[in-house]
C-alpha positions as CSV (number, residue, x, y, z in Angstrom):
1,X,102.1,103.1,-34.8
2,X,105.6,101.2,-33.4
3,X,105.2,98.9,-31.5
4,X,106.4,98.7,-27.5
5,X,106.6,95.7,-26.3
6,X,106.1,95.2,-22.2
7,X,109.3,94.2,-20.2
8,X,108.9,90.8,-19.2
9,X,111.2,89.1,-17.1
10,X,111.5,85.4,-19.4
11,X,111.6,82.6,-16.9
12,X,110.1,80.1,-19.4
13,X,111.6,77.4,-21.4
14,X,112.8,80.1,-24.0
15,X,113.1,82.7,-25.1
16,X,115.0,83.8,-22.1
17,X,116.2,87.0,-20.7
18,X,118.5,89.6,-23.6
19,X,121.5,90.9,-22.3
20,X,121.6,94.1,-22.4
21,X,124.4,94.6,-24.2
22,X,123.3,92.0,-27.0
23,X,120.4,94.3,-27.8
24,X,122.6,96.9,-28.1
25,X,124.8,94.7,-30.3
26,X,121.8,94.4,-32.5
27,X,121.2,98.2,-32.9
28,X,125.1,98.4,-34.9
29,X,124.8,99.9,-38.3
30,X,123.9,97.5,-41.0
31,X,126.2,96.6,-43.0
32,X,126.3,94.2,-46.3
33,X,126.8,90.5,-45.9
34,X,129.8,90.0,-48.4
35,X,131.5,92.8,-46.9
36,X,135.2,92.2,-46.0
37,X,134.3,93.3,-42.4
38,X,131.5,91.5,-41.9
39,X,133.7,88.3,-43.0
40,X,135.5,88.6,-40.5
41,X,133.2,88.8,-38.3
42,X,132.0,85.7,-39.5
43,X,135.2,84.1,-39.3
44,X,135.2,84.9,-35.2
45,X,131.7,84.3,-35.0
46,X,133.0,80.7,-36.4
47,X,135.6,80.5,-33.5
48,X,133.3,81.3,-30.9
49,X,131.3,78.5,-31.7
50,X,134.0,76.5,-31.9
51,X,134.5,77.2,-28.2
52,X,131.0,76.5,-27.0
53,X,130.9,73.4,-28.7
54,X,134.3,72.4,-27.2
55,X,134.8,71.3,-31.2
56,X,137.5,71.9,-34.0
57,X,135.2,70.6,-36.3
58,X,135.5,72.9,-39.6
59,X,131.9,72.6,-40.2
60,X,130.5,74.6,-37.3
61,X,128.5,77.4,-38.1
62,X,125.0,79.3,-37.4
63,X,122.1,78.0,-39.5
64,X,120.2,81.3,-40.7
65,X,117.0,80.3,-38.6
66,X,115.7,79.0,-35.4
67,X,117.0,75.6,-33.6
68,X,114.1,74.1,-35.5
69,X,116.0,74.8,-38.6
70,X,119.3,73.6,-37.2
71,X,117.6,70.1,-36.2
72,X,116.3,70.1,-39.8
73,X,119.7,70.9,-41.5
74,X,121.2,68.0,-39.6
75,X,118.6,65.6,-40.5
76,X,118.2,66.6,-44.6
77,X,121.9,66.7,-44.8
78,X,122.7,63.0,-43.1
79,X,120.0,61.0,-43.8
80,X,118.2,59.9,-47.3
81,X,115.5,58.1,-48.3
82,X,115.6,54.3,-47.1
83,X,117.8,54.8,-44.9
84,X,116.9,53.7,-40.8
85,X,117.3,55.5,-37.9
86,X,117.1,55.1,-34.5
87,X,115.6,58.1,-32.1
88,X,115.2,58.3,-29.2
89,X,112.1,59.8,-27.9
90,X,111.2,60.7,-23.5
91,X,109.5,64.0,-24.4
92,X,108.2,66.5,-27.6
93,X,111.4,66.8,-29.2
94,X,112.6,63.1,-30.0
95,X,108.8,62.9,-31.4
96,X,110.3,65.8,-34.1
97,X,113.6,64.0,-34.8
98,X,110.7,61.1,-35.7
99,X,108.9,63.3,-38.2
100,X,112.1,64.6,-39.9
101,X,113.4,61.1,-40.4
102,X,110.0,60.1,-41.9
103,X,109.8,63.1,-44.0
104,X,112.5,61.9,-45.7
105,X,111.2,58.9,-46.3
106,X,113.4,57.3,-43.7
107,X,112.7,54.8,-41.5
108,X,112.6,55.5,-37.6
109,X,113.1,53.3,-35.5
110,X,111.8,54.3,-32.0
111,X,113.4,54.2,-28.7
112,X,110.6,55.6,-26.6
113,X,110.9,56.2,-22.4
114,X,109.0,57.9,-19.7
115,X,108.5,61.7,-20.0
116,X,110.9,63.0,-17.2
117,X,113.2,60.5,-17.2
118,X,116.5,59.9,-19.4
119,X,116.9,57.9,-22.1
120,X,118.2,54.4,-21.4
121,X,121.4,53.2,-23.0
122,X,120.3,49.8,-21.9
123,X,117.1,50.7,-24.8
124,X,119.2,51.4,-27.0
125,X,122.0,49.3,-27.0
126,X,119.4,46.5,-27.6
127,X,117.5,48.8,-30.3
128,X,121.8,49.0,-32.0
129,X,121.7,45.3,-31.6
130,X,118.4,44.5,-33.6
131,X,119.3,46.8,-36.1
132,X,122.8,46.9,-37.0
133,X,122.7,48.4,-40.3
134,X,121.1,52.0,-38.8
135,X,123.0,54.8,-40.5
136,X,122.3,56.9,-37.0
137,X,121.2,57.8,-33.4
138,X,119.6,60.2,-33.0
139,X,118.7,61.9,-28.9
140,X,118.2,64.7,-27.2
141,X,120.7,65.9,-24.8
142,X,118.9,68.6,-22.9
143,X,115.3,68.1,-23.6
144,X,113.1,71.4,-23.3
145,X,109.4,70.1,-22.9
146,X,110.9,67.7,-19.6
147,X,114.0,68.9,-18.3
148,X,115.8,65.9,-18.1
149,X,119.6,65.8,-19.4
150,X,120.2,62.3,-21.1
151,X,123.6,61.1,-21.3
152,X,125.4,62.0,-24.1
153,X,128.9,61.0,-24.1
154,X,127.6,56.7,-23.6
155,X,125.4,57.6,-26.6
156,X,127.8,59.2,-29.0
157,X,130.4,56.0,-27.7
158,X,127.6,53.4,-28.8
159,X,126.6,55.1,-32.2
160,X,130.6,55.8,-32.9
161,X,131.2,52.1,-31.8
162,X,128.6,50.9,-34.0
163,X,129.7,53.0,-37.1
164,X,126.7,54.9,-36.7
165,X,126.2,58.9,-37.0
166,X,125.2,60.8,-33.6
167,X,122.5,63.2,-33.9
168,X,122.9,65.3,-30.6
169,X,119.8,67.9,-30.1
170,X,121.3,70.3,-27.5
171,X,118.8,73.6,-27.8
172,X,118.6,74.4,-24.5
173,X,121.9,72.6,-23.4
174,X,124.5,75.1,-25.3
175,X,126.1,77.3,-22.3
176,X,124.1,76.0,-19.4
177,X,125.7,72.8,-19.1
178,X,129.0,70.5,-20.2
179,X,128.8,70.4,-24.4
180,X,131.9,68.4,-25.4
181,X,131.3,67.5,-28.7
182,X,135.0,66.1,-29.5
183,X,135.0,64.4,-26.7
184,X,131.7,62.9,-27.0
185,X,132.8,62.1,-30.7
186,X,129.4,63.1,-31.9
187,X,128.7,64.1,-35.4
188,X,125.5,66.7,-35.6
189,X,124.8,68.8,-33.0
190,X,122.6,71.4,-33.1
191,X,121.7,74.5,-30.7
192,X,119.6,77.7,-30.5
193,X,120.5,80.9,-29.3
194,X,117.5,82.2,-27.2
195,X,117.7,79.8,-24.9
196,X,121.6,79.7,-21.8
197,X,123.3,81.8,-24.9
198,X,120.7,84.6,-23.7
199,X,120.2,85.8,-27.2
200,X,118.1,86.9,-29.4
201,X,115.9,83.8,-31.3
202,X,116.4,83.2,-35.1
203,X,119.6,81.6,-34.8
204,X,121.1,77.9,-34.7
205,X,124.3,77.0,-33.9
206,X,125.3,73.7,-35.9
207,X,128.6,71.4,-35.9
208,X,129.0,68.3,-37.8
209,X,132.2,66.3,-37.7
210,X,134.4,65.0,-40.7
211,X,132.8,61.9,-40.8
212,X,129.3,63.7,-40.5
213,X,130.8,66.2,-43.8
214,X,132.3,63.5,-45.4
215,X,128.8,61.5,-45.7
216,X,127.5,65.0,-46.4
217,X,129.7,65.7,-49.7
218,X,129.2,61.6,-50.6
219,X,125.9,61.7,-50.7
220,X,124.0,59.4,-53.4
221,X,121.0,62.0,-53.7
222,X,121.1,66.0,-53.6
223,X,119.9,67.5,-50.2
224,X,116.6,67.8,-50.0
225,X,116.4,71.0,-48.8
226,X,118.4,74.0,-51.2
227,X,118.5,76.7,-48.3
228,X,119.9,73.8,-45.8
229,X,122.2,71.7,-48.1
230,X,125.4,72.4,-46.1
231,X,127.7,71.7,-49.4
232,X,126.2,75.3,-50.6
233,X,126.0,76.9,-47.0
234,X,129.7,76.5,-46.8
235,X,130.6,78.0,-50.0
236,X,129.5,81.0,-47.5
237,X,130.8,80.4,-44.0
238,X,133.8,78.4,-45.8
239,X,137.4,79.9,-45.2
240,X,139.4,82.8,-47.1
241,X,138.0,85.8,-47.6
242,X,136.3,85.1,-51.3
243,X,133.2,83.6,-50.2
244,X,130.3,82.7,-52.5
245,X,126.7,84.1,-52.1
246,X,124.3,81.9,-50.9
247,X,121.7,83.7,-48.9
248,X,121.3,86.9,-46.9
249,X,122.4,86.5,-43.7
250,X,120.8,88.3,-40.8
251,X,123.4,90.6,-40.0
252,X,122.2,92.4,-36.9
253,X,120.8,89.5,-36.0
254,X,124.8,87.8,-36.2
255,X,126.1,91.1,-34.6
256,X,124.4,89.9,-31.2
257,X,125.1,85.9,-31.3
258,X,128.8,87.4,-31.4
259,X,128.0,89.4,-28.6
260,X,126.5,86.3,-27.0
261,X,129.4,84.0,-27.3
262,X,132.1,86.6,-26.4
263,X,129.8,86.8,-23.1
264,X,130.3,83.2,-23.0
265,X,133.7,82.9,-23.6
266,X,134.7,85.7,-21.2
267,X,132.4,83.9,-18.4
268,X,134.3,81.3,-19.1
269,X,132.3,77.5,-19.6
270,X,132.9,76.0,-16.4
271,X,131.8,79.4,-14.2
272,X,128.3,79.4,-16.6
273,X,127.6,75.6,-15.8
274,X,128.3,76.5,-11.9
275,X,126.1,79.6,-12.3
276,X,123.4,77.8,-13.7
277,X,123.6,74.8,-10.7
278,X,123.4,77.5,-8.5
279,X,120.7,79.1,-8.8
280,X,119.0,76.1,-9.6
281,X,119.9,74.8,-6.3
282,X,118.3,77.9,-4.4
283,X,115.1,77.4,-6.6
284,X,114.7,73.8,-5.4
285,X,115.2,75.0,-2.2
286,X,112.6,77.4,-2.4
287,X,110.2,75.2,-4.3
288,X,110.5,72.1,-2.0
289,X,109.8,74.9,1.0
290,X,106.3,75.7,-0.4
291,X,105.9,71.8,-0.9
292,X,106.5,71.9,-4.9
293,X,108.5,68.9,-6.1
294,X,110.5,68.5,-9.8
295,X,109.7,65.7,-11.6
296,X,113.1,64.9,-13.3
297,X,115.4,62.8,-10.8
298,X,118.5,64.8,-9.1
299,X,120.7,63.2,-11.4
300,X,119.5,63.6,-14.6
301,X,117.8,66.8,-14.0
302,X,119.0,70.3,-16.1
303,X,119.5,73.2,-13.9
304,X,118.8,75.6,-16.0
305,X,114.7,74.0,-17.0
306,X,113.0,73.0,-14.1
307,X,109.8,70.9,-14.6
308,X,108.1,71.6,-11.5
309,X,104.4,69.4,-10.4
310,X,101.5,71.4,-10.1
311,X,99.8,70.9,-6.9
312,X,96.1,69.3,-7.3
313,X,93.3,71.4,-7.2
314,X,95.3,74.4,-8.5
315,X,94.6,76.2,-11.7
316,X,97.5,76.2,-13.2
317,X,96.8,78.7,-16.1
318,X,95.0,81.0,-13.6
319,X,98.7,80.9,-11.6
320,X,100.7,81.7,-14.8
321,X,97.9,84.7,-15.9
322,X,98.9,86.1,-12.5
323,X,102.9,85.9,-12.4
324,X,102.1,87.6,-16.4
325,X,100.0,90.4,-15.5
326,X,101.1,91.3,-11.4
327,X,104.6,90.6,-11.7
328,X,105.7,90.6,-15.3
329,X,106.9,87.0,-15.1
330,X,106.8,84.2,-17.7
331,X,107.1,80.7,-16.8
332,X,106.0,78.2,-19.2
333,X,103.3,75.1,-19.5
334,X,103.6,71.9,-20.0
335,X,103.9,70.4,-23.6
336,X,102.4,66.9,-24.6
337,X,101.8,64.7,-22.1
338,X,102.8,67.2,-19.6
339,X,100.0,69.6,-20.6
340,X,98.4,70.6,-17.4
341,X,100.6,68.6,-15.3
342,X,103.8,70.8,-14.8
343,X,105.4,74.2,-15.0
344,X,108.7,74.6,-16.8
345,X,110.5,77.3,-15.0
346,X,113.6,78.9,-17.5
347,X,117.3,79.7,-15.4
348,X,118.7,80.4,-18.7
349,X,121.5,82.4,-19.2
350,X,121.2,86.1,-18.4
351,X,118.2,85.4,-16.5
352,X,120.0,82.5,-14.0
353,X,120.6,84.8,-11.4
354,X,119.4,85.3,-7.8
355,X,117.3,88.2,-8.3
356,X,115.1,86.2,-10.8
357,X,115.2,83.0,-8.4
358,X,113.7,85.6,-5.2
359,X,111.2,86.9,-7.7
360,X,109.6,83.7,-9.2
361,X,109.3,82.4,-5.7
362,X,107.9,85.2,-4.4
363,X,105.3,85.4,-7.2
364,X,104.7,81.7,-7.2
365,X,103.9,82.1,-3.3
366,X,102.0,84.9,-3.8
367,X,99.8,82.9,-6.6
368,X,99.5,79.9,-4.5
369,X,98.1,81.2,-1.4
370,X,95.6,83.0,-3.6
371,X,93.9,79.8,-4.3
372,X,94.2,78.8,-0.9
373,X,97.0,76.4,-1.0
374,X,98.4,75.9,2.4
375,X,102.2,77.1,2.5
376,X,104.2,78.5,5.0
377,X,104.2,82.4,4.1
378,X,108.1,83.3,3.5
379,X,109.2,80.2,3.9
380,X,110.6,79.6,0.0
381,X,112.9,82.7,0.1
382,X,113.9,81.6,3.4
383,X,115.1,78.5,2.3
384,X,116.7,79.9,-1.0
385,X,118.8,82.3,0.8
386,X,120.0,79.8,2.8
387,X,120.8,77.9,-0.4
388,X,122.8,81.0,-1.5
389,X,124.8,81.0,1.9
390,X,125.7,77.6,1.6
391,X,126.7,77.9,-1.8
């Protein structure tokens, strides 16, 4: 029998909400991967990312998998065996930038600070100092398991200052807030596109710099990893119209990440960043109301992932069963050392708007008072229509 999947309304750390008119994208007729259309395609597909990244960097592309796969390519491209690398770590994904250094029998060497809080350059500038022959830094920009934003342009400036590679992890960054990547002067970036690109998962946005390809085509050992080793992937995404075969790219699945980015790029960066502060602004709102506080400071804080304290004595899973099964509503659970401790709530993309912002509180109320927490009834969508007056 086929399969019907409920309709959720995706208010977790990712996927988020589909556009509607990406999952029509996706139902286009197939066509083949070498075909001169579909090149083209390709070529604007290219462009668009170009855009998002705020990049010219030739070697911007989308890796063929999820952002798991991008973080991977970056790693197995730039960095062999023996060589050192500092990461960063203040949540779940510096841990994996850890285990992909060490997989390739690389040596990491850790920067490691409070989950919710951002990475401190004063860390790392000392970490740079003790070990100046580090072929990279490596970070996370937006990281999904806390919600904290680190800041990326002072780290690309120490690494670039130190003639190390950046290694920039911006999954759930890419659309929802400012991604400069020339400016920064990072070299590997990588994205995903279920998360503020509101698209379907299986993609990965990547972008590596000259000095990035230039390490990448001078590289003492071949890449470890055949389907990832960039020198072949761009023998593909590469310019001209004679491009050679590499793998099968998903082509529906490519039809709605162009769908996504012309979205984007008609939205225009700036009025998606605003959009996302926004609404995350009339959450707070609403959140504080009912006596729910975020954990990440107002400053380093991501609008569009909002790591929210779970009140004691609540069962936490018994509130997110409820949300799931009265109201259709997925937020997320914690991840490592949050587990138990906090609720990530998504404003990604096509799901950051007001309607999604009334309904989460609403359900969130509703779940609360349920297990006898004492909140003023009606007093979170109150506050976040005020929010929305104000704005």
């Amino acid at each position: 029998m086929s399969f019907h999947p409920p309709k959720r309304t995706l208010m977790g750390p990712g996927p988020s909400d589909v556009d509607p008119r990406i999952s029509l994208a996706l139902a286009r007729p197939t066509i083949g991967h070498l075909d001169p259309e579909f090149i083209r395609l390709m070529d604007e597909i290219k462009e668009l990312l170009q855009f998002a990244f705020q990049t010219k960097n030739e070697l911007t592309l989308p890796v063929s998998a999820p952002g798991s796969a991008g973080m991977e390519a970056c790693f197995v491209n730039l960095i062999e065996a023996n060589d050192s690398v500092i990461v960063c770590q203040n949540g779940v994904f510096g841990g994996r930038m850890k285990e992909n250094v060490e997989r390739l029998g690389a040596k990491a060497i850790m920067v490691e600070d409070q989950w919710g809080t951002a990475t401190d350059i004063g860390k790392v500038k000392s970490a740079i100092s003790a070990n100046p022959d580090a072929k990279a830094l490596a970070f996370v920009h937006a990281e999904t398991s806390t919600g904290v934003r680190s800041d990326a342009a002072t780290l690309c400036s120490l690494a670039a200052e130190n003639d190390m590679l950046s290694i920039v992890d911006t999954v759930t960054g890419l659309g929802g807030i400012e991604v400069a990547v020339d400016d920064w002067t990072a070299d590997a970036v990588y994205s995903g596109t279920q998360k503020c690109l509101s698209c379907v998962p299986g993609l990965s946005p990547v972008t590596f710099s000259p000095k990035a390809q230039n390490v990448i085509t001078n590289r003492k050992t071949p890449v470890q990893s055949w389907f990832l080793d960039m020198n072949l992937v761009m023998g593909y995404w590469g310019q001209g119209t004679q491009r050679s075969y590499h793998h099968t790219a998903p082509v529906n699945a490519l039809y709605a990440l162009h769908e996504a980015l012309t979205i984007l790029k008609n939205e225009g960066l700036e009025n998606s960043w605003a959009k996302h502060q926004r609404n995350h602004r009339a959450l707070k709102a609403g959140l504080e109301a009912m006596g729910l506080e975020l954990i990440v400071a107002s400053e380093n804080r991501l609008p569009q992932l909002n790591a929210v304290s779970i009140p004691d004595g609540v069962d936490e899973t018994l509130v997110r069963s409820k949300l799931l099964n009265d109201y259709n509503l997925e937020i997320g659970a914690g991840l490592g050392q949050l587990s138990g401790k906090v609720w990530r709530i998504g404003l990604m993309g096509y799901a950051s708007n007001a309607s999604n912002v009334r309904l989460c509180l609403q359900a969130l109320e509703a779940a609360l008072l349920d297990q006898s927490v004492q909140i003023s009834a009606g007093a979170a969508i109150a506050a976040a229509n005020q929010s929305y007056l104000n704005a």
